[in-house]
C-alpha atoms as one frame of an Amber mdcrd trajectory, in Angstrom:
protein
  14.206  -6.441  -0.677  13.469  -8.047   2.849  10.926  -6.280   5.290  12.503
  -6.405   8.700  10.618  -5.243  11.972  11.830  -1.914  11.483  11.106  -0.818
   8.135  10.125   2.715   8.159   7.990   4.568   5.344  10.742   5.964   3.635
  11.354   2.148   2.812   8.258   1.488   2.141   8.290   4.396  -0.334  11.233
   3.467  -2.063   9.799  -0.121  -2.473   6.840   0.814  -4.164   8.705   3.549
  -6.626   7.561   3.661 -10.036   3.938   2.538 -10.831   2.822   1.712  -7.816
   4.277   5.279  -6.168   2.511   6.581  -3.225   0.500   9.896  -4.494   2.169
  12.479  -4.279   1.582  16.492  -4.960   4.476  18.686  -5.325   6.351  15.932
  -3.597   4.275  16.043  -0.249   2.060  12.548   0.129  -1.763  13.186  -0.140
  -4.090  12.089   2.016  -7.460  13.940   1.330  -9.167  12.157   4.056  -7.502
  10.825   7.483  -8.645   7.144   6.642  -6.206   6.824   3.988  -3.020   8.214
   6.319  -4.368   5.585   8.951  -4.350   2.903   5.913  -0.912   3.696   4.671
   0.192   3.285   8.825  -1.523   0.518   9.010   0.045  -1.404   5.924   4.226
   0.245   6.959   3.366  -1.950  10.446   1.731  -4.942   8.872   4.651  -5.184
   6.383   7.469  -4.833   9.064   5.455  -7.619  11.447   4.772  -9.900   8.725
   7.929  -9.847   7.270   7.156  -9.506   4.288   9.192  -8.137   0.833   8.448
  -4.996  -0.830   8.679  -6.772  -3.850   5.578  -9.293  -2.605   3.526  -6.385
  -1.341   4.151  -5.149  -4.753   3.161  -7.694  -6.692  -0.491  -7.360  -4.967
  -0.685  -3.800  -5.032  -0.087  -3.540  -8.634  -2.674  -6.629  -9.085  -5.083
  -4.455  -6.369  -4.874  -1.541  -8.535  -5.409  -3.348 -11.990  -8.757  -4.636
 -10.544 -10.197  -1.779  -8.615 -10.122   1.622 -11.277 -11.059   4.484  -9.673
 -15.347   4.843  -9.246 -16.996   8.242 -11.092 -15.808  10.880  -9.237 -13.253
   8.850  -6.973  -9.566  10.712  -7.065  -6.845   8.331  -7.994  -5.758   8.846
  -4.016  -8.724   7.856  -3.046  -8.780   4.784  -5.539  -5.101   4.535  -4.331
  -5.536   3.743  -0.998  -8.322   1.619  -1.233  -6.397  -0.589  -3.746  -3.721
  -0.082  -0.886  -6.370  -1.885   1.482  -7.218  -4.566  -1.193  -3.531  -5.430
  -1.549  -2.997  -5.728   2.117  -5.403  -7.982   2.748  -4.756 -10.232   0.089
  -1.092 -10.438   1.333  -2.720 -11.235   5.300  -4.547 -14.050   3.148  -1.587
 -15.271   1.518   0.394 -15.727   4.692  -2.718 -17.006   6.471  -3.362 -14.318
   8.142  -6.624 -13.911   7.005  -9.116 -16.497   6.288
């Protein structure tokens, strides 16, 4: 599935169904502090300007998430969305984005 300028989060959700789900309780998204809202913002934007497929933003969440388990005490949002930052700046890299 192609990203296009105006992919929306219900897009991006769909996308990343399955095991790399956004966390959810009682079907409401968590955020349990505001950084990881502004995160998950962030990334919906960076993926519709970049252009890139929800398959490829994917592919480095799921690596993002394999390398980064959560810390003592971390919830798995917390460990979520900082995997979430991980994977979106190794897709910036990837494009050259990023150095």
């Amino acid at each position: 599935m192609s990203v296009s300028a105006g992919w929306r989060l219900a897009e991006v959700d769909a996308a990343l169904a399955g095991r790399t789900a956004l966390p959810r309780d009682n079907g409401e998204l968590v955020f349990e502090e505001p950084w990881q809202g502004r995160a998950l913002g962030m990334g919906v934007v960076v993926l519709g300007r970049t252009g890139a497929s929800g398959e490829g933003f994917r592919r480095h969440l799921v690596a993002a998430i394999r390398q980064r388990p959560p810390e003592p005490g971390e919830s798995a949002a917390g460990a979520y969305y900082a995997a979430w930052l991980d994977a979106l700046e190794a897709l910036l890299t990837e494009r050259g984005l990023l150095p």
